[in-house]
C-alpha positions in Angstrom: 0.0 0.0 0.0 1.5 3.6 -1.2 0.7 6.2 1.1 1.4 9.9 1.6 5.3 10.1 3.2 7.4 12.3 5.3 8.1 15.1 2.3 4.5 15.7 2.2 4.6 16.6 6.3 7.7 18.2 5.3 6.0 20.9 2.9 3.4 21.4 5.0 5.9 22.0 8.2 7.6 24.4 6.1 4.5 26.2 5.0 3.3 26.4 8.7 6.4 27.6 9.7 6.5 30.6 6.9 2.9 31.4 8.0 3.9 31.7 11.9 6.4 34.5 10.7 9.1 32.4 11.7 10.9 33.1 8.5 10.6 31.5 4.9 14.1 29.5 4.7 14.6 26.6 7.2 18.6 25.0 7.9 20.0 22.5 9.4 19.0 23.5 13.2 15.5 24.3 12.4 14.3 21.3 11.7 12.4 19.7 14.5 15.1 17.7 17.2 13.5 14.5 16.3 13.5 14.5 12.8 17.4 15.2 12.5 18.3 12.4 15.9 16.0 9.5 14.1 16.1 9.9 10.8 18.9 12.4 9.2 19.4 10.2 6.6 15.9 10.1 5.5 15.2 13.5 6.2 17.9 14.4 3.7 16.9 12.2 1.0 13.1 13.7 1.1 14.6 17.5 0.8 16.4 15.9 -2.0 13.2 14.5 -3.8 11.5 17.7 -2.9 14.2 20.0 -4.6 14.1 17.4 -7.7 10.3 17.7 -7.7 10.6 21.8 -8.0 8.8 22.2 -4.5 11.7 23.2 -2.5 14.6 25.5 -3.4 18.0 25.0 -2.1 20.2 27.7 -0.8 23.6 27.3 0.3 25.0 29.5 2.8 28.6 29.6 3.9 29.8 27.6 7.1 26.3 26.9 7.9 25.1 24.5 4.8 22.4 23.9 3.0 19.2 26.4 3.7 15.7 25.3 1.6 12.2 27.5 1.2 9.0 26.7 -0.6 8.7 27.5 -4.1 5.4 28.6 -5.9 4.8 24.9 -6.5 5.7 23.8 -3.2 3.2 26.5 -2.0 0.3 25.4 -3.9 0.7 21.7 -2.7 1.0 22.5 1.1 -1.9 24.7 0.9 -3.5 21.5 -0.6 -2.7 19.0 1.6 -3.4 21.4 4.3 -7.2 21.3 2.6 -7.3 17.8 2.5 -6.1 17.7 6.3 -9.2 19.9 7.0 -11.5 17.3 5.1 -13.5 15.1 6.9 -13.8 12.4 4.0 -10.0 12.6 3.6 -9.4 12.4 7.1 -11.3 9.4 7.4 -9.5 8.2 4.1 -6.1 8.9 6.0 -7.0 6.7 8.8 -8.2 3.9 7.1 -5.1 3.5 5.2 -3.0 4.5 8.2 -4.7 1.4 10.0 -4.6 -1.3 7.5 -0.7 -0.1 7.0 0.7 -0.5 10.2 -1.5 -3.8 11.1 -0.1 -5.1 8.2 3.6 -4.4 9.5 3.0 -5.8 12.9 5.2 -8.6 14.8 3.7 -11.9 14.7 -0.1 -11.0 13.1 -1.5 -8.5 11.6 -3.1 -6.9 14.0 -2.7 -3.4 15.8 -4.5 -1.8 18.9 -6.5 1.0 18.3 -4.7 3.1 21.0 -1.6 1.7 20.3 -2.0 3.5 16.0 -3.0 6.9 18.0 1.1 7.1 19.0 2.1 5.7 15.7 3.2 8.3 12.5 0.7 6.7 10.5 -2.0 8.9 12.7 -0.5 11.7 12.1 -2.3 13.8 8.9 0.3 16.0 7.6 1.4 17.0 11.5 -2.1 16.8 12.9 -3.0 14.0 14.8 -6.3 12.0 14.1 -9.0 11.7 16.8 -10.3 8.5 18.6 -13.7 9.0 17.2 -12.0 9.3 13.7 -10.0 6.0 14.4 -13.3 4.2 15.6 -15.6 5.2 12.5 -12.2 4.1 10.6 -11.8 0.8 12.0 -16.0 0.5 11.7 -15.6 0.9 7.9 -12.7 -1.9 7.4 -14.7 -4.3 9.3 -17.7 -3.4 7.3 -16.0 -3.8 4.3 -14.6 -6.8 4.9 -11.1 -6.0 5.1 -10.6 -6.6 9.0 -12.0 -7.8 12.2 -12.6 -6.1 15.2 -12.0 -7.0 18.8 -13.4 -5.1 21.3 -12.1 -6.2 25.0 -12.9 -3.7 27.7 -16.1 -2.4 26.4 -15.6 0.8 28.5 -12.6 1.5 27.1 -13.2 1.5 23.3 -9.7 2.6 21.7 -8.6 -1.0 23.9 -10.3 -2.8 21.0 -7.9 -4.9 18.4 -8.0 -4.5 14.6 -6.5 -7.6 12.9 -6.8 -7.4 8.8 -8.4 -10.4 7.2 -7.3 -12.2 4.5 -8.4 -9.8 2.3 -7.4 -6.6 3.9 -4.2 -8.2 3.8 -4.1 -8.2 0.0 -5.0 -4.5 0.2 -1.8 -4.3 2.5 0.0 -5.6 0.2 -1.0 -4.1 -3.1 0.2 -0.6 -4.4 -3.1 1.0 -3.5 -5.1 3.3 -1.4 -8.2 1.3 0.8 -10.6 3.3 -1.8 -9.1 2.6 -4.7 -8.3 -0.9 -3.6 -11.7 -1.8 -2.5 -13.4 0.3 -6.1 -11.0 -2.1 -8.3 -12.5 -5.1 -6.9 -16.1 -3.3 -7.2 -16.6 -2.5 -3.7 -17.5 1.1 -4.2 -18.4 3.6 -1.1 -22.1 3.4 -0.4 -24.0 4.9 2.6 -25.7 3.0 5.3 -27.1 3.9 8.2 -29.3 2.3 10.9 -30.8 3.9 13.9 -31.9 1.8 16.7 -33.0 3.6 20.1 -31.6 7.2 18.5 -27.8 5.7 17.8 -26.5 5.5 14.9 -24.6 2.0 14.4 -22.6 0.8 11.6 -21.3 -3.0 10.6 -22.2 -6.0 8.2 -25.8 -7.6 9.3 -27.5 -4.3 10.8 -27.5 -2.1 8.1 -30.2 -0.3 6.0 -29.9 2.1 3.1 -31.0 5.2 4.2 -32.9 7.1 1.2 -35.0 9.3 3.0 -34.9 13.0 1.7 -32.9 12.0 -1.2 -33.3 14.3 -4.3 -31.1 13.2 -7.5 -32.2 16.4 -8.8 -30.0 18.6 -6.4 -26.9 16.5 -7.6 -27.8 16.7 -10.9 -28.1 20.3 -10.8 -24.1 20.0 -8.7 -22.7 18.3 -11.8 -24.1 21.0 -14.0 -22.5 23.1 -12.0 -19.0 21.3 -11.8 -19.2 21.1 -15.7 -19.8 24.9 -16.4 -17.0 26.0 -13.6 -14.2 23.5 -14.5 -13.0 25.4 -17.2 -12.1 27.9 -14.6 -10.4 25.8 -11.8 -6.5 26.3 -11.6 -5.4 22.6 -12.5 -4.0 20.8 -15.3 -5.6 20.0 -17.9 -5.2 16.0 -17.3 -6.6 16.8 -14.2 -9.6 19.1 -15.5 -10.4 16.4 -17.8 -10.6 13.7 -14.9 -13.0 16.6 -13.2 -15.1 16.5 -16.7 -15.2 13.0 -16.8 -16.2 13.0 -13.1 -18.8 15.4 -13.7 -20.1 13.9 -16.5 -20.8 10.2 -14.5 -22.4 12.1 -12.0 -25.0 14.1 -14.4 -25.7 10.4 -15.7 -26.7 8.7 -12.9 -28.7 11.6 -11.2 -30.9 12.2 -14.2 -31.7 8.5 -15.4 -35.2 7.7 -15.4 -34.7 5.9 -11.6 -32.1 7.2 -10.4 -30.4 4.5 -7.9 -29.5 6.7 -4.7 -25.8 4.6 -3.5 -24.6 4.8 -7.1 -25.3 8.6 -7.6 -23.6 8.7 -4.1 -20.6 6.6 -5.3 -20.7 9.0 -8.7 -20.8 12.0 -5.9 -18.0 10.9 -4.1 -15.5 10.7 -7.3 -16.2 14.8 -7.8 -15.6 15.5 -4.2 -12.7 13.7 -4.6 -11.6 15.2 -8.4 -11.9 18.6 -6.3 -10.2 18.1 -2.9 -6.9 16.5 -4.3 -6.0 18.3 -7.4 -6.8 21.9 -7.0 -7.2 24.6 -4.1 -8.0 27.4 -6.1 -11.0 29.1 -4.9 -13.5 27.9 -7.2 -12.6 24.0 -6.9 -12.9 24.8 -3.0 -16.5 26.4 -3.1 -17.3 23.6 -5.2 -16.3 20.9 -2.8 -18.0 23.0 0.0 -21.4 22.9 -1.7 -20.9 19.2 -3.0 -20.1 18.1 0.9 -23.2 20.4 2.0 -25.7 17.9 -0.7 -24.2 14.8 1.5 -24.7 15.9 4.7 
């Protein structure tokens, strides 16, 4: 499983750092303690990749070594990946494949304690850390989906619960892919369930109901409209606004057919959300996603 790595935290770290007025170029000392006493030699090699990648600029100043600062591009992706760290959908996305990758890198099974991934990196969204709650409706979704079991021990203590992957969250371990994209290839797309029983809201295989009520396929039709006639306008490239078209365009079908099924214009719904939070934050793609996310809610 691929998953966002330390230059990512890195660019965002710097763009934090720039933003606190604590100056634009960062050295050798102002790198945080633990990052140059565990890792120097990784910590090198991703300001390497990030000056190859045209996001950082190097700067070498005498007796003291190499300095780096953010270029324009390296600008642009922090202030992205701080969006996506402000998104609840790719939050939960982060901590699905956070938990499934370090269960899958455990000891003797693969199996990791809920509490025990709150203290690991893997929790950690671009320097922020995830909450229980977002760890527990994580783990909820893996089960659901097949991809691991849960145990729950002390019942009054719910982050003491165990996550162990099945056989098949195993294979998504171990192939190249996110949990989405993994669990969409073998045509298990996102769908929304929900179940209330005595005013809770529960989640799992066996207790769940599609809930439809209020849905209008008009209202996301009228999104993907929407989508199609600002895309030309969205800062991106134009592999990317074509994947935002194409997006778009799935979504328009399946909201305007003459039944419109409501989990497959959701799943249609969820591939715009996702064209918009991960390839642009210009304004327009942002009060886009804002007004798709408001449709869901």
């Amino acid at each position: 499983m691929t998953g966002v790595g330390a230059d990512a935290h890195l660019l965002v770290w710097l763009y934090e750092r720039g933003a606190r007025g604590e100056g634009d170029l960062a050295g050798p000392e102002d790198f945080p303690e633990e990052w140059r006493r565990r890792a120097r030699a990784r910590l090198s090699a991703d300001l390497n990749n990030l000056v190859r990648k045209g996001q950082l600029e190097r700067r070498f100043v005498f007796r003291r070594g190499s300095f780096y600062r953010l270029s324009r591009a390296g600008e642009l992706e922090a202030q992205r990946l701080l969006h996506l760290r402000r998104d609840p959908e790719g939050r939960q996305q982060h901590a699905r494949d956070g938990l499934v990758s370090a269960a899958s890198r455990a000891s003797y099974s693969p199996t990791i304690g809920l509490e025990a991934f709150l203290a690991m990196p893997q929790s950690q969204v671009y320097g922020e850390s995830l909450t229980p709650d977002e760890v527990r409706a994580a783990a909820a979704f893996l089960v659901e989906r097949g991809l691991a079991t849960l145990h729950e021990g002390d019942a009054r203590h719910a982050l003491k619960a165990l996550l162990t992957l099945t056989g098949v969250g195993t294979q998504c371990a171990e192939s190249p892919l996110s949990v989405k994209d993994f669990l969409m290839q073998n045509g298990h797309l996102p769908t929304y369930y929900t179940h209330v029983e005595g005013g809770i809201n529960q989640i799992g295989t066996g207790n769940t109901q599609n809930n439809h009520s209020g849905f209008d396929a008009s209202h996301f039709a009228a999104f993907a409209s929407q989508v199609l006639a600002d895309a030309p306008r969205v800062a991106m490239t134009e592999e990317l606004r074509s994947q935002l078209v194409r997006d778009a365009s799935h979504l328009q079908e399946e909201s305007t057919g003459p039944a419109p099924e409501p989990s497959r214009v959701r799943r249609a719904m969820d591939g715009v959300l996702e064209s918009l939070v991960r390839h642009s934050t210009d304004s327009v793609a942002q009060a886009l996603h804002e007004t798709g996310r408001s449709l869901l809610s």
